[in-house]
C-alpha positions as a printed NumPy array, in Angstrom:
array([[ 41.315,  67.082, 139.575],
       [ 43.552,  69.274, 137.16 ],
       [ 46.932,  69.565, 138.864],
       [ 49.074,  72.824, 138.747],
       [ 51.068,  73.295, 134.869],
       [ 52.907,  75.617, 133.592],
       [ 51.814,  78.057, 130.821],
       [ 54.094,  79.108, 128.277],
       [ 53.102,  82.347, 126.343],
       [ 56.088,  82.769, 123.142],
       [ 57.707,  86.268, 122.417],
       [ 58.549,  85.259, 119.379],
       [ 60.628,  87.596, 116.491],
       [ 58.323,  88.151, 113.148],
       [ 58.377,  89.296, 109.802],
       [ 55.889,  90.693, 108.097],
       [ 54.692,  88.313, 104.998],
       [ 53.764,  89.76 , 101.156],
       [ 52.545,  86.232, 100.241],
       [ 51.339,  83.773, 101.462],
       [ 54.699,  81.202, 101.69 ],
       [ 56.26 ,  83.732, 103.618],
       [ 54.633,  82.421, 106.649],
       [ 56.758,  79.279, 106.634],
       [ 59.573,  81.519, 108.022],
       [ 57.899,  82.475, 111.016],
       [ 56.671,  78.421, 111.519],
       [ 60.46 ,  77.115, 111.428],
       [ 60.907,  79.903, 114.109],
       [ 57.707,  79.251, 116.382],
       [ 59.341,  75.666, 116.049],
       [ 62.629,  76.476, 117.709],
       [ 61.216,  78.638, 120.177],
       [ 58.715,  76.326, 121.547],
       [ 61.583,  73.602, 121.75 ],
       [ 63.457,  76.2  , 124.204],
       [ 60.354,  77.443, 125.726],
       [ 59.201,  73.862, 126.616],
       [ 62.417,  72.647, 127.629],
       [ 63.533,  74.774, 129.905],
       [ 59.95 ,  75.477, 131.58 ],
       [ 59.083,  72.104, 132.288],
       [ 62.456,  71.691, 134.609],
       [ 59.735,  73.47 , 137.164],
       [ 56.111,  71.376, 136.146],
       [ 55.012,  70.177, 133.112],
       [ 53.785,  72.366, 130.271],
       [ 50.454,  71.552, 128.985],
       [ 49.903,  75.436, 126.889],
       [ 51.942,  76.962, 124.778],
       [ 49.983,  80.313, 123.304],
       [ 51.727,  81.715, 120.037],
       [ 50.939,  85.606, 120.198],
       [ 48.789,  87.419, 117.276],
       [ 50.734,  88.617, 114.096],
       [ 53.376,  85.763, 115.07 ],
       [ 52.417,  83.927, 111.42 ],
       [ 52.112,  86.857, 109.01 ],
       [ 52.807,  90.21 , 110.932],
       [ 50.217,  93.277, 110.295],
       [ 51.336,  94.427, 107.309],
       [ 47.904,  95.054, 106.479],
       [ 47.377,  97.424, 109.071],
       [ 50.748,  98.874, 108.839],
       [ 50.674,  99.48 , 105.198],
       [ 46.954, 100.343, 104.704],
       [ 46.918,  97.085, 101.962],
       [ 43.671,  96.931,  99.95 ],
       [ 41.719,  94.171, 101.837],
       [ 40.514,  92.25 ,  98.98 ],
       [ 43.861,  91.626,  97.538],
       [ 45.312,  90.404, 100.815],
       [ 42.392,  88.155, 101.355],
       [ 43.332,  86.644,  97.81 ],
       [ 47.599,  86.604,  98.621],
       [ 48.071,  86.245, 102.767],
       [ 44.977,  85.257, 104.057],
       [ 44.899,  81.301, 105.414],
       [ 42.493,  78.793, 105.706],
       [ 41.587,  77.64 , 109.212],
       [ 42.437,  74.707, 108.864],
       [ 44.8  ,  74.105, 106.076],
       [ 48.865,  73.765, 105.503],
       [ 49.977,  76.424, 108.23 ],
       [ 47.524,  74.942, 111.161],
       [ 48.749,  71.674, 110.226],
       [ 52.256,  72.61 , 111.092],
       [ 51.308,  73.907, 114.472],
       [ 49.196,  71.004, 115.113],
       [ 52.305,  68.947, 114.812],
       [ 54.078,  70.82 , 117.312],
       [ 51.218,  70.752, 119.704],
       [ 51.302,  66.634, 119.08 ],
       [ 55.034,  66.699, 119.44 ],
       [ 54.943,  68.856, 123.027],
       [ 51.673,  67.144, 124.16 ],
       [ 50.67 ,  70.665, 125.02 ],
       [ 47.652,  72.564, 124.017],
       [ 48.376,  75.04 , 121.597],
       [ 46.488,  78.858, 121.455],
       [ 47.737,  80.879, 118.025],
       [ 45.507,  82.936, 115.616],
       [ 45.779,  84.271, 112.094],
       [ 44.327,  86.414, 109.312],
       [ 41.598,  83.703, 107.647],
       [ 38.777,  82.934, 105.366],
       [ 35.877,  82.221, 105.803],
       [ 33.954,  80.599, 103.04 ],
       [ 30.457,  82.356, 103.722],
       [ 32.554,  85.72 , 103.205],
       [ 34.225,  85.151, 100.187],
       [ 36.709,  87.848,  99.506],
       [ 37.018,  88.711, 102.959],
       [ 39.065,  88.114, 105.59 ],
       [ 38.298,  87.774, 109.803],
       [ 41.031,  87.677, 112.451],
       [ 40.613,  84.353, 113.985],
       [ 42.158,  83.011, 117.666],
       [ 41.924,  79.075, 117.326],
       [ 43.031,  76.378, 120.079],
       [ 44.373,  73.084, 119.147],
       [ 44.533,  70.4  , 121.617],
       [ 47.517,  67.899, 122.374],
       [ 46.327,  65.226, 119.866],
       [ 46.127,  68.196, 117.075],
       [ 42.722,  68.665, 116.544],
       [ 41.099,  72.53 , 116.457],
       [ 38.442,  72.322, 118.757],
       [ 37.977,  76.277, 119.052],
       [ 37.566,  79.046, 116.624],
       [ 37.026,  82.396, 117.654],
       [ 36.654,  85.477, 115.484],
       [ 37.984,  88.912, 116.632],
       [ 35.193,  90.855, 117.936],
       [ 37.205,  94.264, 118.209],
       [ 40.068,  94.709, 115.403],
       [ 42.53 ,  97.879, 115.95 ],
       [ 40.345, 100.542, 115.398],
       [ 40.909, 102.575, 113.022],
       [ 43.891, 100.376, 111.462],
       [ 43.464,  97.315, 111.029],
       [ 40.85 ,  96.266, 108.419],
       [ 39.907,  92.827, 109.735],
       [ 36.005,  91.968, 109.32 ],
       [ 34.246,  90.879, 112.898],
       [ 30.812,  89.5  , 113.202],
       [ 29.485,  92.91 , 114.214],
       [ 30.664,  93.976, 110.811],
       [ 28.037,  91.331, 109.189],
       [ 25.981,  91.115, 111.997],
       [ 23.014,  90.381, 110.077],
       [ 24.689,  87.02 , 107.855],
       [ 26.564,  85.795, 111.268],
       [ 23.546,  85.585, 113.251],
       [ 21.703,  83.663, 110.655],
       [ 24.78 ,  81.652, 111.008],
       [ 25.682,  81.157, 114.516],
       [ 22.236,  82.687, 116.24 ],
       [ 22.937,  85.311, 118.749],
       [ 23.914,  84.129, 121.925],
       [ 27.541,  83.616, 123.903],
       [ 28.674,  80.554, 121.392],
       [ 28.639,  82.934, 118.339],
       [ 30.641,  85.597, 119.312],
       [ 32.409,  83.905, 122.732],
       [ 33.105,  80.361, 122.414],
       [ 34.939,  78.484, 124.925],
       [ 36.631,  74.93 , 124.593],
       [ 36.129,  73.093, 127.999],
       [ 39.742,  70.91 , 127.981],
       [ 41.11 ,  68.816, 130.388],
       [ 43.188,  71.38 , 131.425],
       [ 40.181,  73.839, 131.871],
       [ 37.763,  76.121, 130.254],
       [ 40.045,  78.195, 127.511],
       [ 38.82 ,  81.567, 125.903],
       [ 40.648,  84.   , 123.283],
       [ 40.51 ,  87.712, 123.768],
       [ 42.679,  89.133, 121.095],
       [ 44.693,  92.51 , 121.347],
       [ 42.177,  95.252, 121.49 ],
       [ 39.331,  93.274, 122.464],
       [ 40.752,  93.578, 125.643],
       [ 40.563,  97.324, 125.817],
       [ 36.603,  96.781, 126.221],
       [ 36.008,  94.78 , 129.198],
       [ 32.703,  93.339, 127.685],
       [ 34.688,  91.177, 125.719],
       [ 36.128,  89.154, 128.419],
       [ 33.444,  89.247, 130.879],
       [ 31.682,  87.431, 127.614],
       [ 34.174,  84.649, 127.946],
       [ 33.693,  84.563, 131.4  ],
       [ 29.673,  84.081, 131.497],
       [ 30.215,  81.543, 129.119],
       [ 32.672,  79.923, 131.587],
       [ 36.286,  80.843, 130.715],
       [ 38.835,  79.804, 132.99 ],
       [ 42.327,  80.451, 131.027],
       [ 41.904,  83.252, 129.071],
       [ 44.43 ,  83.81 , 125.754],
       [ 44.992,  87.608, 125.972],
       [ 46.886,  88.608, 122.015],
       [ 49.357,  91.505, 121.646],
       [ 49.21 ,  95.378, 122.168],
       [ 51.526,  98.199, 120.419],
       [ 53.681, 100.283, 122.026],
       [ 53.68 , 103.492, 123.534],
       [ 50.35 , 102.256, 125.499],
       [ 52.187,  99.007, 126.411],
       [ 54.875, 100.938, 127.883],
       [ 53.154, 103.813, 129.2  ],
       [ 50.8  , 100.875, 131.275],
       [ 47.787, 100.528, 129.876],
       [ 48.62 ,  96.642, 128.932],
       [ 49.523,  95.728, 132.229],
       [ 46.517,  97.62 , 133.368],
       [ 43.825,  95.974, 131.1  ],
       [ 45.588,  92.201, 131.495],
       [ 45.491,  92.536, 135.307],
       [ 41.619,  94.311, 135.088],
       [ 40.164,  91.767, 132.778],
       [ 41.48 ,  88.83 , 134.973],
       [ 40.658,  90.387, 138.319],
       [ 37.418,  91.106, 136.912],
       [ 36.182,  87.807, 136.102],
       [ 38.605,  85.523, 138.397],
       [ 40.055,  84.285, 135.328],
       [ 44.047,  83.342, 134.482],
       [ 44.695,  85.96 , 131.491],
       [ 48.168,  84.862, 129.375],
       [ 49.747,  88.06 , 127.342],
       [ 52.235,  87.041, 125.216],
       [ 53.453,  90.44 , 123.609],
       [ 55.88 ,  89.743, 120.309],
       [ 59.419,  90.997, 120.105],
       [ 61.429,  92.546, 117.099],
       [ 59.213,  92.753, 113.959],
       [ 60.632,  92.703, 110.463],
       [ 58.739,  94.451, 107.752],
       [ 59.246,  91.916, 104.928],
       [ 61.875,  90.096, 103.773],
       [ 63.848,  92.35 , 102.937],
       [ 64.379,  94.132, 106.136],
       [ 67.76 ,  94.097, 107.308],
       [ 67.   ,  95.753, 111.018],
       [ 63.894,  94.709, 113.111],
       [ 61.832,  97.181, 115.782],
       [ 59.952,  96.494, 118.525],
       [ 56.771,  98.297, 117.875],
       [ 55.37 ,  96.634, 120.966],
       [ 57.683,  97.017, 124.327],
       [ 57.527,  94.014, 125.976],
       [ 55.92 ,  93.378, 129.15 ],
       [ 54.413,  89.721, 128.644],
       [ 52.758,  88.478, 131.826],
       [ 50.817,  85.736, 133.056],
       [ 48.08 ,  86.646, 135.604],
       [ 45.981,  84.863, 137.841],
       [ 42.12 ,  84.8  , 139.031],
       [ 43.117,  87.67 , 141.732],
       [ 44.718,  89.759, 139.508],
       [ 48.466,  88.934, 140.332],
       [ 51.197,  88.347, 138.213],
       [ 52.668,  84.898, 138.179],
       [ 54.592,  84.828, 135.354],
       [ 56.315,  88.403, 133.703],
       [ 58.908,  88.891, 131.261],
       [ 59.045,  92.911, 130.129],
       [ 61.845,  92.651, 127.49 ],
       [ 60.839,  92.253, 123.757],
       [ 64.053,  93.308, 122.114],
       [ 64.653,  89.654, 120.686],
       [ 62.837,  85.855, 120.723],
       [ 61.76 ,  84.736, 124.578],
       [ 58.567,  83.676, 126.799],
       [ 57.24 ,  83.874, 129.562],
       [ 56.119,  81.128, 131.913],
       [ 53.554,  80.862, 134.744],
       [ 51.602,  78.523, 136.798],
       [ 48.059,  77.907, 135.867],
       [ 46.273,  75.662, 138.78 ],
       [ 42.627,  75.489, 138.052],
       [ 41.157,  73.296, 141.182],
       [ 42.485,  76.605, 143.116],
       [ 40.724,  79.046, 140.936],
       [ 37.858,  76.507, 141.11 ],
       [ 37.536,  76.556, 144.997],
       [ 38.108,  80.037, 144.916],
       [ 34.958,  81.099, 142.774],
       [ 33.051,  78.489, 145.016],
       [ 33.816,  79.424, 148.535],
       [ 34.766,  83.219, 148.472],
       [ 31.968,  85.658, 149.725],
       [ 32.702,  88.79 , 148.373],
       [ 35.54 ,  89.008, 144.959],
       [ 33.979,  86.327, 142.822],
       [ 32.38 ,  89.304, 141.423],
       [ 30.18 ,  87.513, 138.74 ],
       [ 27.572,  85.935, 140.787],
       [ 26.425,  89.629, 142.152],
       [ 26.016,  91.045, 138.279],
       [ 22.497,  92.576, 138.651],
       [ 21.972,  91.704, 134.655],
       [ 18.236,  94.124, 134.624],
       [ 19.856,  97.016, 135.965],
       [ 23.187,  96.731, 133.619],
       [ 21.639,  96.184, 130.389],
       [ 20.08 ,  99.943, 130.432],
       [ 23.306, 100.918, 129.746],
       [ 23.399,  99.234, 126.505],
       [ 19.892, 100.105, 125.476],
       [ 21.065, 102.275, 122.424],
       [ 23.159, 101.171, 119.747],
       [ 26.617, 103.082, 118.89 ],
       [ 28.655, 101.332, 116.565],
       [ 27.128, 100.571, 113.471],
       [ 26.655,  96.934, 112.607],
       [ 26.961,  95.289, 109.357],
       [ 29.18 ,  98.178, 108.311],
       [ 31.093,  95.413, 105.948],
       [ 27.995,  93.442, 104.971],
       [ 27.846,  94.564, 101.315],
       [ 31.064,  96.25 , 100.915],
       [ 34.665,  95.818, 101.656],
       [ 36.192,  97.462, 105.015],
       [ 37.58 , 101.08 , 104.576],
       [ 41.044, 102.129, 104.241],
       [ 42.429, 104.137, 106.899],
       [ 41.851, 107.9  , 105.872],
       [ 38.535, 106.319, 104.463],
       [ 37.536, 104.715, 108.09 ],
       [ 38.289, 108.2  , 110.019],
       [ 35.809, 110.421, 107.466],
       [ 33.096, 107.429, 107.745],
       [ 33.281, 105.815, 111.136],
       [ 35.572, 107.765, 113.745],
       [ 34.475, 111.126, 112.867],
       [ 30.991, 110.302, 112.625],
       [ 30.931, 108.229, 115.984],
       [ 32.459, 111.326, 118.169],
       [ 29.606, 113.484, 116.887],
       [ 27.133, 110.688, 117.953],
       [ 28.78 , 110.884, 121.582],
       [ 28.401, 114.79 , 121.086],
       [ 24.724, 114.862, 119.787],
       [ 23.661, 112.667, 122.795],
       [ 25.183, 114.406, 125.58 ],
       [ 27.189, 111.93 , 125.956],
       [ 30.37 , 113.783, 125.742],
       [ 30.779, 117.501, 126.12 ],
       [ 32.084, 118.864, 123.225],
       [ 35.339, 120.76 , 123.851],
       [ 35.608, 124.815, 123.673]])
């Protein structure tokens, strides 16, 4: 039996990075705030996760500032694992806590490319998860995804749930990652949950859409949907570079924890500064629940024959990145955005306006 723990989902402050050493700035803070966050928790039941938002290591400077993908592959991309997952494994060994984080990496089969990878490290510091953003920021942020190479990932990883949806089954459950925008596409979690997610790491969104709802709408959708505990930790204040004497929050707040019925358990809606927010995660309940309710443990009624119709045609190009490098922003809106609307238009999909 896995008995109730708390969750601990960081709000931490960031600043953007121009090299790659510039990450050990935001490490000495994810230090501090994980020896507040813990602390003070725990006073209610022990903390076993502690899940470090997206852009918390370098920012997304290379969204906001349209950088040339190449060179920040070659200057602020990481290794996963190397020197900076090192430094979070030792807090994860320090707090005996499982630790959820992600970062722009490498990966060696890509060389000169970069993926935006959600890892898990468990409470004696190994990684025992890797998962590669499926959805970036379209159109900004110039991350590569397996769909992007579809053709060299599936000679890699095959094509099945593992390769694109891996989940790490832990002593403290089944975890998942569904990073920032891949959560504005509910296939993306429900992909998790076939492949048995139970805690599901839900990254960062920008504001105005996380104050104008749509982040507390998606967070409480996605975990209703699949009966799933969903933990979005937003960031606070972000700092350009180094230089930056004033920080902004460019995301509005409204962290939450949610649980397999879609309630919140945990909230904190300020970002204005460095916080958390904290929730209980009990597992045996969500357990019993998808084994004795009738009706809203939705996922064993999924008539699979009759849903996959929908899917039958492709939209989104695949292996748009395979032999080149990804676009930069005006670049992506003349090749991909505008082309995709007149897709929806030419198959009467959409109705084009007057």
């Amino acid at each position: 039996m896995i008995e109730p723990y708390q969750a601990v989902g960081l709000i931490p402050t960031m600043r953007g990075i121009t090299r790659r050493a510039d990450i050990q700035h935001n490490l000495d803070h994810i230090g501090h705030l994980i020896k507040a966050a813990s602390w003070l928790s725990s006073l209610d039941l022990p903390v076993r996760l502690i899940a470090v938002p997206e852009g918390a290591l370098q920012g997304f400077n290379d969204e906001v500032l349209d950088l040339d993908h190449e060179d920040f592959a070659a200057t602020c991309a990481i290794d996963v694992p190397g020197p900076e997952t090192e430094k979070l494994a030792e807090l994860a060994v320090k707090w005996d806590s499982f630790l959820i984080a992600q970062a722009k990496a490498r990966h060696p089969e890509f060389p000169g490319r970069f993926f935006n990878i959600g890892f898990v490290i468990d409470r004696r510091g190994e990684i025992i998860l890797k998962h590669y953003k499926t959805v970036p920021l379209l159109p900004v942020e110039h991350s590569v995804t397996p769909h992007d190479v579809w053709d060299r990932w599936v000679e890699l990883y095959g094509e099945c749930l593992d390769a694109f949806y891996p989940v790490a089954d832990t002593e403290i459950g089944r975890i998942g990652i569904l990073m920032a925008n891949e959560a504005s596409y509910p296939e993306n979690a429900r992909g998790l949950a076939m492949n048995g997610a139970e805690i599901i790491y839900r990254g960062p969104y920008p504001h105005p859409h996380v104050g104008n709802g749509l982040y507390e709408v998606q967070n409480r959708a996605r975990a209703l949907d699949n009966n799933a505990y969903l933990i979005a930790c937003n960031v606070g204040t972000y700092f350009l570079d180094e230089n930056s004497e004033i920080p902004i929050d460019t995301f509005g707040g409204q962290s939450m924890i949610v649980d397999y019925k879609g309630q919140i358990v945990g909230r904190h809606d300020y970002s204005g500064g460095s916080s958390w927010v904290a929730g209980t995660i009990d597992v045996g309940a969500l357990r019993h629940f998808r084994a004795n309710a009738q009706w809203d443990n939705w996922i064993k009624d999924l008539k699979t024959e009759q849903y996959r119709v929908i899917y039958d045609r492709p939209i989104y190009p695949k292996n748009l990145y395979l032999s080149r490098k990804p676009y930069n922003h005006t670049e992506y809106r003349k090749e991909v955005i505008n082309r995709q609307i007149e897709l929806m238009h030419e198959r009467d999909i959409w109705v084009r306006p007057e």
